[in-house]
C-alpha positions in Angstrom: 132.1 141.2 53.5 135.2 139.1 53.1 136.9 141.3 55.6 134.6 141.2 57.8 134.6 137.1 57.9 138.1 137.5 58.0 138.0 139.6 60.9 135.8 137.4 62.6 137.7 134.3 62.2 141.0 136.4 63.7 138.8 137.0 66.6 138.1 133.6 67.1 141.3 132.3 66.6 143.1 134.7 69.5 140.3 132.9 71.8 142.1 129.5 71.6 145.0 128.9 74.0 147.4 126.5 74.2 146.2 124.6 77.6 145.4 120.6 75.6 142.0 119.0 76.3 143.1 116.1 78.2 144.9 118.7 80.7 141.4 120.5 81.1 138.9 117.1 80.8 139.6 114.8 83.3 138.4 111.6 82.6 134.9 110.2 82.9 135.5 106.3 82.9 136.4 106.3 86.5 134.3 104.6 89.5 131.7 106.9 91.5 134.2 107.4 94.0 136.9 108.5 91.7 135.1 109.7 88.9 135.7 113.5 87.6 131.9 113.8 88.2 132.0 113.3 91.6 135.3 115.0 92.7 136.4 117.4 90.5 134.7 120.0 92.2 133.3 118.5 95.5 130.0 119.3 94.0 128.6 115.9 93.7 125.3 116.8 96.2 122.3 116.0 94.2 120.0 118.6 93.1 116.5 117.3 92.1 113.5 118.4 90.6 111.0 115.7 92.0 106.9 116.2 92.1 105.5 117.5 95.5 103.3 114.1 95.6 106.2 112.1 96.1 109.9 113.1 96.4 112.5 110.6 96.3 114.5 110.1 99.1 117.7 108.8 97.6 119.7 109.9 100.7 123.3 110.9 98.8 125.1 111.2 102.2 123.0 108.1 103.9 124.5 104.7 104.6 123.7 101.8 101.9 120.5 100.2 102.6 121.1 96.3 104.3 120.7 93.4 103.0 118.7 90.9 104.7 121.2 88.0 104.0 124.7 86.5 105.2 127.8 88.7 105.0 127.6 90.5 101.7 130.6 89.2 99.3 133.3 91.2 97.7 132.1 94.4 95.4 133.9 93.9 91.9 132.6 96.8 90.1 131.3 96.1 86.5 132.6 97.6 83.8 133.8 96.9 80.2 136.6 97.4 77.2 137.0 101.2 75.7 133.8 102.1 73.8 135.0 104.8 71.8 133.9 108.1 73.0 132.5 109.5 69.4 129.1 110.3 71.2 126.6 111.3 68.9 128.2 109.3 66.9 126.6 105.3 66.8 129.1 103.6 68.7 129.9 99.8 67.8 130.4 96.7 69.5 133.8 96.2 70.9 136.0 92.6 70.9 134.4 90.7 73.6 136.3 90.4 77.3 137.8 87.1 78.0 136.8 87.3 81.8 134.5 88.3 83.9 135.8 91.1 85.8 137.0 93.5 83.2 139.4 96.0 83.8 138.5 100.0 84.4 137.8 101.5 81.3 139.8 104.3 80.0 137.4 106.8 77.9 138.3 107.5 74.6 138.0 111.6 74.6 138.1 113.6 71.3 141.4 115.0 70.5 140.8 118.4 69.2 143.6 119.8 67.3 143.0 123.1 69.2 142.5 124.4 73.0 139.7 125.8 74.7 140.0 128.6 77.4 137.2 128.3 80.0 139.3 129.5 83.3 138.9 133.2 82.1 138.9 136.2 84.8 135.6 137.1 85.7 134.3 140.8 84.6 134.0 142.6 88.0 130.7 144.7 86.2 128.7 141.8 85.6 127.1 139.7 88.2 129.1 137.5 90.7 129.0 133.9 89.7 127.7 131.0 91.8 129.4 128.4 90.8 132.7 127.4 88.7 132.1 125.9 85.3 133.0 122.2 85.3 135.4 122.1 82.1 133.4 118.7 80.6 132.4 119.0 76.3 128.7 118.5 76.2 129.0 115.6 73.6 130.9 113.7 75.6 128.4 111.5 77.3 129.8 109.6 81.3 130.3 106.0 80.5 127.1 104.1 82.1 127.3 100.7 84.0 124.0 99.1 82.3 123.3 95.6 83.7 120.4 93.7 81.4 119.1 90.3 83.3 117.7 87.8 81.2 118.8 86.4 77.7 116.1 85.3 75.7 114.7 87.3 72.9 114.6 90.6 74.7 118.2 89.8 76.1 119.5 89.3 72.6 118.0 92.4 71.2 118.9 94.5 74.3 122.6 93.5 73.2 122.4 94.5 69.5 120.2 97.7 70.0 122.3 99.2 73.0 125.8 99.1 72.4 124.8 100.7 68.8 122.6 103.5 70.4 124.0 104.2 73.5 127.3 105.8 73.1 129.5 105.1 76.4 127.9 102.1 77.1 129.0 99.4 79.4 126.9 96.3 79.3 126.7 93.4 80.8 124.0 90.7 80.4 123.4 88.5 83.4 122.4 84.5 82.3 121.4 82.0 84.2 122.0 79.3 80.8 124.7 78.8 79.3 123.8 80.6 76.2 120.8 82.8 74.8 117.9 81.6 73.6 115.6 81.7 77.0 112.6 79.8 77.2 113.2 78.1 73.5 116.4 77.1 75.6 114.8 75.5 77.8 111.2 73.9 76.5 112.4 70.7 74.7 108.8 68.5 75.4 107.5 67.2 72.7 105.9 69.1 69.9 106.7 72.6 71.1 107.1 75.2 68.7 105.8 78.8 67.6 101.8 79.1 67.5 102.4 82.5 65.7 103.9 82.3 61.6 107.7 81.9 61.8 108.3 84.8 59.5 106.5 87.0 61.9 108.1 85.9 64.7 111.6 87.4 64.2 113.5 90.5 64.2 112.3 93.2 61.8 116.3 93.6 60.9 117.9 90.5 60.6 115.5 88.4 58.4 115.6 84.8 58.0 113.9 83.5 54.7 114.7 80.0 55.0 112.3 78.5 57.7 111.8 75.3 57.0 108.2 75.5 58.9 105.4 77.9 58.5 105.0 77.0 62.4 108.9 76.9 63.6 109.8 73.7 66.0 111.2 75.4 69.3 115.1 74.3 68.6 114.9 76.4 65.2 113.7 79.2 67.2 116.7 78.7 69.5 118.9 78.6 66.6 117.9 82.0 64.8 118.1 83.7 68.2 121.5 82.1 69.0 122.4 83.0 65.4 121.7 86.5 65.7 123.3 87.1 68.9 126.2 86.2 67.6 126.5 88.2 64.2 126.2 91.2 66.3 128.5 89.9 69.1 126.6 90.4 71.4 128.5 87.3 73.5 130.9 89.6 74.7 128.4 91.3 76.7 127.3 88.3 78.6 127.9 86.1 82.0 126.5 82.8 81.5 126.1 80.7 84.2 125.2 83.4 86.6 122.1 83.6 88.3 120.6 87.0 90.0 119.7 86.6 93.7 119.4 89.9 95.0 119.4 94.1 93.9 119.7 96.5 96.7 120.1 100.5 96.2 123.4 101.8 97.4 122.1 105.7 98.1 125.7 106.5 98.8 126.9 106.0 95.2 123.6 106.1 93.5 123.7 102.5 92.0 122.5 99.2 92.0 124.4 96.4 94.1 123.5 93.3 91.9 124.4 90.0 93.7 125.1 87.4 91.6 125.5 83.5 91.9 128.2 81.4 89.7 126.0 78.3 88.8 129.5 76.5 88.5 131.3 77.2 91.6 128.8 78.1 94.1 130.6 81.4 94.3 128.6 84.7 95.3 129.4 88.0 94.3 128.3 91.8 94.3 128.6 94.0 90.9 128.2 97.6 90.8 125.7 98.7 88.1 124.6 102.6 87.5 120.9 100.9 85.7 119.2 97.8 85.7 117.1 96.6 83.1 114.7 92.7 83.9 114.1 90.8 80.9 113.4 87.9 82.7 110.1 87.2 80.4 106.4 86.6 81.4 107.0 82.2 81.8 110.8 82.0 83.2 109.8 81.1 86.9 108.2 77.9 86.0 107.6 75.6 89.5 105.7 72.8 90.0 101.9 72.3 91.8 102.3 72.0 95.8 99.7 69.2 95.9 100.0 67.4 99.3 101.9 63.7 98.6 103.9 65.1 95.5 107.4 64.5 97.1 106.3 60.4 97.6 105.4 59.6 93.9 107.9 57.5 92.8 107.2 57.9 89.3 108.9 60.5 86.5 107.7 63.2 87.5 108.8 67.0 85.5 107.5 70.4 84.4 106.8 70.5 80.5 109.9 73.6 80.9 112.0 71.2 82.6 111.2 68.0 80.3 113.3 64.7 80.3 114.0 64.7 76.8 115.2 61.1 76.9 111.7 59.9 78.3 110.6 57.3 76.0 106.7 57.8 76.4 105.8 54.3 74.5 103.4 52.0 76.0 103.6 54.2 79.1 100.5 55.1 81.5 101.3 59.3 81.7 99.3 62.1 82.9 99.2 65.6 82.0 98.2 68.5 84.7 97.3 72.1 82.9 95.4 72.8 79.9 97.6 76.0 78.5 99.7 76.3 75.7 102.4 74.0 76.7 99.9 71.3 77.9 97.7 71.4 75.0 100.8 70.8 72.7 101.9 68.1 75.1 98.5 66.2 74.9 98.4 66.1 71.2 101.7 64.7 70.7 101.9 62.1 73.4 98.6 60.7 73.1 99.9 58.6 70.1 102.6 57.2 71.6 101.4 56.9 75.0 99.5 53.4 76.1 97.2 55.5 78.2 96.9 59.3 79.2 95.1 60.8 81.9 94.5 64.8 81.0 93.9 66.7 84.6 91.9 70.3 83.9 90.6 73.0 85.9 89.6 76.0 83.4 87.8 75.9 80.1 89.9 76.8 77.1 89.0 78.4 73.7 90.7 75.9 71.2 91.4 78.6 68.2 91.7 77.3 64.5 95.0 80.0 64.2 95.5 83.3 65.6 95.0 85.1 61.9 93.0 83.9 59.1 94.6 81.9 56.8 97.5 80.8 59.3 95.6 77.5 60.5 98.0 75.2 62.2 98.1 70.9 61.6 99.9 68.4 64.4 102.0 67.2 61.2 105.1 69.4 59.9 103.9 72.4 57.3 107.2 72.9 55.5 107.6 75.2 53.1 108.6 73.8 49.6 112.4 74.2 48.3 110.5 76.6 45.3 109.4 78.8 48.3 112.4 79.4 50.3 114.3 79.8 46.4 112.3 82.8 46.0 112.5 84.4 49.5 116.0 83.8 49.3 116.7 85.1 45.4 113.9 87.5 45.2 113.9 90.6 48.2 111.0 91.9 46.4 109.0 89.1 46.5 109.9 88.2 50.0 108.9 91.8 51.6 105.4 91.3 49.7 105.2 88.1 51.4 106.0 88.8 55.2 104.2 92.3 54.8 101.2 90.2 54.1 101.6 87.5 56.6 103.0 90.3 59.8 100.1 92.4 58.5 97.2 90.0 59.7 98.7 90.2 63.6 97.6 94.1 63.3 94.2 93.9 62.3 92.8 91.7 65.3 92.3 94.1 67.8 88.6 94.7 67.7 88.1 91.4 68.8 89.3 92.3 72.0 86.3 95.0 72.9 83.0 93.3 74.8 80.0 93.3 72.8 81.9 93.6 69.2 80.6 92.1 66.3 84.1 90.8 65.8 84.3 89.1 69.3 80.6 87.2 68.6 82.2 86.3 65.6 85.1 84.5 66.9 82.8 82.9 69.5 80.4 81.4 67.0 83.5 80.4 64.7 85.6 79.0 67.7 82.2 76.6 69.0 81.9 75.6 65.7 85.4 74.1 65.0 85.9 72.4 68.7 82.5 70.6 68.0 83.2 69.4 64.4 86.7 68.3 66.2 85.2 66.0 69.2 82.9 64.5 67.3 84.1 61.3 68.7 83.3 62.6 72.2 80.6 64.7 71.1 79.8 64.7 75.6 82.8 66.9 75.8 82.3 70.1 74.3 80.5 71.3 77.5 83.0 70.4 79.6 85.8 72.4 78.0 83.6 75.5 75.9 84.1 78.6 78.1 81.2 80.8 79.8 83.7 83.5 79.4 84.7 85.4 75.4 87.3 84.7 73.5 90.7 86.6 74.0 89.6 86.3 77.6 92.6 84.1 77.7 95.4 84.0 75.6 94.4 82.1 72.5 96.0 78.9 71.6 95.5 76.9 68.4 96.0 73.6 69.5 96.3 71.6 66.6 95.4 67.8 67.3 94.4 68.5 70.9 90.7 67.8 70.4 91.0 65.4 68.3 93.1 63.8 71.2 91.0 64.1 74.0 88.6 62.3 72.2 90.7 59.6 71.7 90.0 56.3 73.5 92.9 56.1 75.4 92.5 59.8 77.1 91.0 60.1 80.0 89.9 64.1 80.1 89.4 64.3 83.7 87.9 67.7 85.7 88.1 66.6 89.0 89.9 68.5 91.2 93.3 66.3 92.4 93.3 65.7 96.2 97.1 64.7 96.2 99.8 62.4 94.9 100.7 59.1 96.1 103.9 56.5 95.1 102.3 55.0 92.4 99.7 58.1 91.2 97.3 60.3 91.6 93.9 60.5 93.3 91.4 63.1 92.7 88.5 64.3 95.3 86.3 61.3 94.7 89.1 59.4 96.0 89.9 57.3 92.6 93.0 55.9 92.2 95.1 56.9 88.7 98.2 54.8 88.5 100.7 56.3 86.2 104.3 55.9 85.2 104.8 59.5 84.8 103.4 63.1 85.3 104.1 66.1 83.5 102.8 69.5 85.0 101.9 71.8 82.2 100.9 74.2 85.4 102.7 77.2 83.6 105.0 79.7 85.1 104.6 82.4 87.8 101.9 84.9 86.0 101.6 87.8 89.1 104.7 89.4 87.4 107.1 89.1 91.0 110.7 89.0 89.7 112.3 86.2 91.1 114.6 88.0 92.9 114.6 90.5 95.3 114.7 94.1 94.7 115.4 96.6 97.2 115.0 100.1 97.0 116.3 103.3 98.6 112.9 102.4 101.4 114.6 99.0 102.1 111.3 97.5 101.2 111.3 94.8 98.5 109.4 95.4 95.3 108.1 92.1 95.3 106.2 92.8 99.0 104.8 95.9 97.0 103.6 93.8 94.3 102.6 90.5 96.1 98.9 90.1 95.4 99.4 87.6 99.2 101.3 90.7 100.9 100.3 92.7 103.7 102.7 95.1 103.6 100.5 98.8 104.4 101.9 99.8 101.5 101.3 97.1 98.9 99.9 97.9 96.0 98.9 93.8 96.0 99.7 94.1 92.1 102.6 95.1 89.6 102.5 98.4 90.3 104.2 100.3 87.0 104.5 103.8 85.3 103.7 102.3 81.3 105.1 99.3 82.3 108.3 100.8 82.0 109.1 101.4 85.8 108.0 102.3 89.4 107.9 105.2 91.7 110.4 104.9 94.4 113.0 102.0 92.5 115.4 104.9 90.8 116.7 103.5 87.6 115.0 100.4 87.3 113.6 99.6 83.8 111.2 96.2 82.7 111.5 94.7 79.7 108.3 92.8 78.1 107.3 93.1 82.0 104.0 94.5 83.0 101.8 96.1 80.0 105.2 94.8 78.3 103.2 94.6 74.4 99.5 94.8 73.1 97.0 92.7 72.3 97.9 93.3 68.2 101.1 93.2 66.5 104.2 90.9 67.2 106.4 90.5 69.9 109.9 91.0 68.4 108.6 94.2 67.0 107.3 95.6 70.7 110.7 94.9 72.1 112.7 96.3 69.5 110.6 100.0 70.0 110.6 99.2 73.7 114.7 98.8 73.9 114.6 101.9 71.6 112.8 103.8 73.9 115.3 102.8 76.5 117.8 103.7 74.7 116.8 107.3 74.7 116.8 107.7 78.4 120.3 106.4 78.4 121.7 108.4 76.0 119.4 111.1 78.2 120.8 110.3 81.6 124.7 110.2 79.8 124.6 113.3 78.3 122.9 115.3 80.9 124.5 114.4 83.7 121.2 112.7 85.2 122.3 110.6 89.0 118.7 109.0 89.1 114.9 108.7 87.8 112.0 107.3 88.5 108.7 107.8 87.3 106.4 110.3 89.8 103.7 109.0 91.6 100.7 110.7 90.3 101.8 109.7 86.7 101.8 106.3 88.0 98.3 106.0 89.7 96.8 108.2 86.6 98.5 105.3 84.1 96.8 103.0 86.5 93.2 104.6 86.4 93.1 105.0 82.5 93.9 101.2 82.4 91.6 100.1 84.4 89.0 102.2 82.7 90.0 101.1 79.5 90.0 97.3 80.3 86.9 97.2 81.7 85.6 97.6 78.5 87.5 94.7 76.9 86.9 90.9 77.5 89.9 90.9 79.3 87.9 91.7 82.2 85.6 88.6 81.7 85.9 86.5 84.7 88.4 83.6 83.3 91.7 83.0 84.5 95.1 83.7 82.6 98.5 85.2 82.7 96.9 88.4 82.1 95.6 89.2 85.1 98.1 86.9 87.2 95.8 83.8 87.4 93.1 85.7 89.5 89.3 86.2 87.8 88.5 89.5 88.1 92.0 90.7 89.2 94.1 93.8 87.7 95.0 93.2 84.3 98.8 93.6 84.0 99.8 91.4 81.5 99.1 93.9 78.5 98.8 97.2 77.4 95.7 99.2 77.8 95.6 100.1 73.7 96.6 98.8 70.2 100.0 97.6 69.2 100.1 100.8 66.6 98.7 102.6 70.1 101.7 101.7 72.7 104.3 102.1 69.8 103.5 105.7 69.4 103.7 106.1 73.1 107.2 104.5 73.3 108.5 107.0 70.1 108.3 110.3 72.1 108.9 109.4 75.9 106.8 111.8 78.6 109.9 113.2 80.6 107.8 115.7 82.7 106.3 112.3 83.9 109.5 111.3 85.5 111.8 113.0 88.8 115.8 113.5 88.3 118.5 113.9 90.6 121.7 115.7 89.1 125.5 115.2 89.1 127.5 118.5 89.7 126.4 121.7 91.4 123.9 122.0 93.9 120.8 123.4 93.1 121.5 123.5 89.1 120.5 121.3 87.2 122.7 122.6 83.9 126.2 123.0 85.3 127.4 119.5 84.5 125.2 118.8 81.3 126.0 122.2 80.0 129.7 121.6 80.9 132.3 124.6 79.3 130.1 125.5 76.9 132.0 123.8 73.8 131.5 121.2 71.9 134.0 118.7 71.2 133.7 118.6 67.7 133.6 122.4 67.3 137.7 121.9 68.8 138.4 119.6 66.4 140.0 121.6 63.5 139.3 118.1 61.1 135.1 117.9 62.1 132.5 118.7 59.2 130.8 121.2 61.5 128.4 122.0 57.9 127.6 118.3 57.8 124.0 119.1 57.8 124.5 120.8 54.3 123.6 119.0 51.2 124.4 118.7 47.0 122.0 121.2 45.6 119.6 119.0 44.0 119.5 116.0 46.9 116.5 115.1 48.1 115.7 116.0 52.1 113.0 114.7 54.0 111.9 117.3 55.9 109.3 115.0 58.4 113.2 113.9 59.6 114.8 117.3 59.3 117.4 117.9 62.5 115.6 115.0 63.9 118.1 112.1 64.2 119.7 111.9 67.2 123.2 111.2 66.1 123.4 113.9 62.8 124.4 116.7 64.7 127.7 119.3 63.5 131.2 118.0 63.5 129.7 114.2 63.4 130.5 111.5 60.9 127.7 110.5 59.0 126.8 106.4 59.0 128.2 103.9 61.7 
C-alpha cells in the first residue's frame, strides 16, 4: 500500500510545471473594461438562463441608457484598498482610505509554492473542445464594486456584516449626514426616544449592558450606533456628505452609474458600482403638508425630523399637526411647557399601554439602578437571562395580528379600557380618538402622557379638517382663526416606499413610475412591486434593505436586518465566485410572492380600513410595509435563498454557464504546498456537530480556520 501512495504522489508531482500562478492568472481587480474577465479571452458575451415569462434584456453590446438630466459629470469608478484575496476565508476590514476616489485595487492572489499546467495538448481521440479553459482558481472570487445607500442602523450593519462575509469586497456607503446614526441623527424634538426596550433594540453581537433607560432617549441611540460603527471601522467605507440623485443601468458594462451630490461643494459626480443595495429606511423622506397659505406664515414653522432644537416652547401658543408616533411624543412633552397647544388630527389612534406585557412606558425617565447595570455588566450569565426574557416577549405577539382572534379582542378591550381611565378629565374625548378599525391595524404606539395631555386645559384637540395657513396661523374648514407662534408637522415621512431617487433600469423607465400609486405609466404596478422584498424583475442587481416586506410583525428590528444583510451576503459571495454579470428575480416568482401576500393579509387586521405606513397611507391599499408571516417565518425564508426564483447572466463563454466559475479546474489552496487541505479532520475524541457538518461556508480544504 505504501508503494502504491508513493507511486501516486510521483504521478502527481510530474503533473506540476514550472509556469508561476501570477504568469497564468491575470488579475481580477481591474475595471470592466480592462478586467481579465472581460478580455482575456474576448468571451465576455453574456450567456443567460432567464425564465420564458420574462427575459431580461440587459443589451451587453447596447449603448448605456440616457439620463434625463444636464450633461452627465465625470465617471470616477469606485473602488477600494486591497482586500486580501483569502476567499473562503472571512476576510477583514482594511485601514480606511483617506479620500474619496480610491485608487484601483490590486488583488491579493494566493501564491502557491507550486505550478499548475492547464495549456495541455488536446487528445486527438476524445471529443473536440468548444471552448479554451480560462486559467482562473475557483476560490478566487472577482472583486465586487458594492455601493450601500443610507447609514442608519441597516447602513451600519451592512458595514460590519459585509466586509467580514464577502471576501473581495469593495464597499462604499453613500451618506447624506455627516456621520451614521440616520433617523436618531436627525429627530432631536423633544422627548423622542425608543418605544421598544433598549436592550432589545440593539445588535444581537455587540451588546450594550449599560443603558441608562429601559426606554433609550434618541441621542443614546445615536451614540451606540455611532459607537459600533466605529469598533468595526466601518468609517472607512463611507462618503458623508453625499447625497444620491440618480441610478441608471449602463448595459454596456453591466453596472450601476450612481450620481452623487457633494453636500459641501455643490459638486456632481458619477461612480461606477457592480451592485446597489437602498437602506434608505421606511421615515427618511420626511416633507412637510402642501396646505394652501403655508409659505406666508410668519411663524416657526418645522417638521418634528427637522426640529429647532434651540426653540424655547415656554409661554408659547404652538400647534401640532399628526397624531403618529413622533406627534404623540411631541404633544406629551410640550404641553407642559407650552402656554397653549392646539393638537390638529385626522385618524383615530390606538394609544397602547407598551408593546409587550410588562414593558409599560411613563413621560418621566425609567433608569435603571447602578445595582442593575453592576450586574449586567459583572455577571454574563445573568445578563443573557435577562435580555432573553425581555427580546423574548417581541416574539410572542403575533396572533394578535389575525382578525377575529381571541388575542386581537383582547387587546381591543384592554386598549379602550386604559385610554378611558386616562381622559378622565375629558371623559368627551374617547370617541373622538377610539378607532372603528382593530388594533395593529396601525402601528402601535405607547404614548406615554399623551392622554393625559389632551385632556389638559390648555390643549385644544381639534378634528377639523385645516383649510390653510395664514401669517399669523391657522384656520380650519369652519373658518376659525388659531393664532400661533409656532407649528410643528408631525405629518410623518413618505410611507408608499418610492426611493427618493431615481432609478433607471435597462427599460429606461424609472422604478419609481412603476411603483407610483399616482402613475400612469401602462406598466405601473401603482405599488412597490418586490420579489420578498428583496428585489424586482427587470432592475438587475438591485437589492432593498428594510424596504418593502423589509421585517414582520414579531420579533425586533436589529435582528431582521442582521439575517436580511446575511442573506445578502450569500448572493455576493454567489455572484463572486461564480462568475454571475447580473440577476434579478423572474417575474412569475414575483407576481406569485404577490398573490400569497395578498391572500395572507387579507386575513389579518392589517387589511382593516385605517390608514398607516403599512399600506402607504391608503385604506384598503396593498400592504407593503411588512412581511406576509411571523418574524421566526421570514427568517427561515432569508436562511436558504430560492435561486431557481432568480435569472443570471454569465461572465466568460457564450452559452456556458461553467467556463468562468469552473475556471482551470484547481483550487488555489490545493497549489499551495503550505494549505491544511485535511483541515476538516478532527482529534479523535472532539465533539462534531453533525446539523453543521460541511456546512459553513468558509471551512472548506486548504482554509485557515477562525478570522
Amino acid at each position: 500500500m505504501a508503494e502504491v501512495v508513493a507511486s501516486q504522489a510521483s504521478s502527481v508531482a510530474e503533473k506540476l510545471g514550472d509556469v508561476s500562478i501570477s504568469e497564468q492568472v491575470p488579475s481580477l481587480a481591474s475595471t470592466p473594461a480592462t478586467s481579465a474577465t472581460h478580455s482575456q479571452t474576448k468571451q465576455e458575451t453574456a450567456s443567460s438562463t432567464t425564465s420564458e415569462d420574462s427575459p431580461l434584456d440587459l443589451g451587453a453590446n447596447q449603448k448605456p441608457t440616457e439620463i434625463d438630466s444636464p450633461a452627465v459629470p465625470e465617471i470616477v469608478p469606485v473602488v477600494a484598498e486591497p482586500t486580501p484575496a483569502i476567499a473562503p476565508e472571512i476576510a477583514t476590514p482594511q485601514t480606511a482610505p483617506e479620500t474619496t476616489t480610491k485608487d484601483p485595487i490590486e488583488t491579493t492572489e494566493t501564491k502557491p509554492s507550486h505550478s499548475v499546467h492547464t495549456a495541455t495538448k488536446p487528445s486527438p481521440l476524445y471529443p473536440a473542445s468548444k471552448f479554451e479553459l480560462i486559467d482562473r482558481f475557483i476560490d478566487d472570487p472577482r472583486p465586487l464594486r458594492v455601493a450601500v445607500i443610507g447609514g442608519g442602523l441597516s447602513g451600519v450593519l451592512a458595514g460590519v456584516l459585509f466586509p467580514t462575509k464577502v471576501p473581495n469586497i469593495q464597499l462604499t456607503i453613500y451618506e447624506k449626514n455627516k456621520d451614521f446614526g440616520g433617523t436618531w441623527l436627525e429627530n432631536v424634538y423633544p422627548g423622542v426616544r425608543c418605544d421598544i426596550p433598549s436592550h432589545v433594540y440593539q445588535s444581537t453581537f455587540e451588546q450594550k449592558t449599560d443603558w441608562s433607560d429601559q426606554f433609550a432617549p434618541g441621542a443614546e441611540i445615536r451614540d451606540y450606533w455611532q459607537r459600533v460603527a466605529t469598533k468595526y471601522n466601518v468609517h472607512q467605507y463611507a462618503l458623508f456628505g453625499h447625497r444620491v440623485e440618480d441610478l441608471t443601468w449602463d448595459k454596456t458594462d453591466s453596472a450601476w452609474k450612481v450620481t452623487v451630490t457633494d453636500l459641501d461643494t455643490g459638486e456632481t459626480k458619477v461612480e461606477i458600482q457592480d451592485f446597489v443595495l437602498t437602506a434608505i429606511g421606511l421615515f427618511n423622506a420626511w416633507k412637510l403638508p402642501d396646505y394652501p397659505g403655508i409659505s406666508d406664515y410668519k411663524g416657526v414653522l418645522r417638521h418634528a425630523s427637522h426640529y429647532d432644537s434651540t426653540f424655547d416652547p415656554t409661554g408659547k401658543r404652538v400647534a401640532v399637526i399628526g397624531n403618529g408616533a413622533s406627534g404623540i411624543q411631541l404633544v406629551a412633552n410640550l404641553q407642559k411647557a407650552v402656554g397653549h397647544l392646539d393638537h390638529y388630527v385626522r385618524n383615530r389612534t390606538w394609544i397602547a399601554s407598551s408593546w409587550a406585557p410588562g414593558d409599560e412606558r411613563s413621560l418621566e425617565p425609567q433608569p435603571y439602578t447602578p445595582e442593575q447595570v453592576t450586574l449586567f455588566k459583572s455577571n454574563p450569565e445573568a445578563y443573557l437571562e435577562f435580555r432573553k426574557g425581555l427580546e423574548d416577549k417581541y416574539w410572542r405577539r403575533f396572533g394578535t395580528f389575525f382578525r377575529g382572534s381571541v388575542e386581537n379582542a383582547a387587546l381591543r378591550t384592554q386598549f379602550t379600557e386604559i385610554m378611558r381611565r386616562r381622559l378622565a378629565a375629558k371623559p368627551e374625548l374617547l370617541e373622538h380618538i377610539l378607532p372603528d378599525f382593530s388594533p395593529n391595524c396601525r402601528r402601535l404606539t405607547p404614548g406615554p402622557g399623551y392622554l393625559e395631555a389632551i385632556a389638559s386645559p390648555n390643549v385644544c384637540y381639534i378634528r377639523t379638517p385645516i383649510s390653510h395657513f395664514t401669517e399669523t396661523g391657522i384656520t380650519t374648514t369652519d373658518q376659525e382663526s388659531h393664532p400661533v407662534d409656532a407649528v410643528f408637522c408631525a405629518t410623518g415621512a413618505s410611507v408608499d416606499a418610492l426611493p427618493p431617487f431615481s432609478i433607471h433600469g435597462p427599460s429606461g423607465i424609472d422604478l419609481r413610475t412603476l411603483w407610483d400609486p399616482a402613475s400612469h405609466h401602462p406598466e405601473s404596478h401603482g405599488f412597490p412591486y418586490s420579489y420578498l422584498g428583496q428585489a424586482t424583475p427587470g432592475y438587475p442587481n438591485l437589492f432593498f434593505i428594510y424596504g418593502p416586506h423589509g421585517s414582520g410583525p414579531s420579533g425586533t428590528v436589529p435582528h431582521s436586518v442582521e439575517n436580511q444583510l446575511t442573506m445578502y451576503a450569500k448572493f455576493l459571495r454567489k455572484i463572486s465566485r461564480e462568475g454571475i454579470k447580473t440577476i434579478a428575480p423572474s417575474r412569475s416568482a414575483t407576481d406569485e410572492f404577490i398573490a400569497y401576500s395578498d391572500t395572507f393579509f387579507n386575513s389579518t387586521v392589517l387589511s382593516d380600513h385605517c390608514s398607516s405606513w403599512y399600506n402607504g397611507a391608503k385604506p384598503g391599499g396593498r400592504i407593503h410595509g411588512i412581511w406576509p408571516g411571523s418574524a421566526g417565518h421570514v427568517t427561515q425564508v432569508r436562511r436558504e435563498p430560492r435561486w431557481e426564483d432568480w435569472e443570471y447572466t454569465y461572465l466568460g463563454v457564450e452559452g456556458n454557464r461553467f467556463a468562468w466559475y469552473f475556471g482551470n479546474g484547481w483550487t488555489a489552496k490545493e497549489a499551495d504546498g503550505e494549505s491544511d487541505m485535511t483541515n476538516y479532520l478532527k482529534k479523535p475524541g472532539e465533539e462534531v456537530d453533525l446539523r453543521d457538518l460541511h456546512e459553513s461556508w468558509w471551512e472548506l480544504p486548504g482554509v485557515k480556520s477562525g478570522k
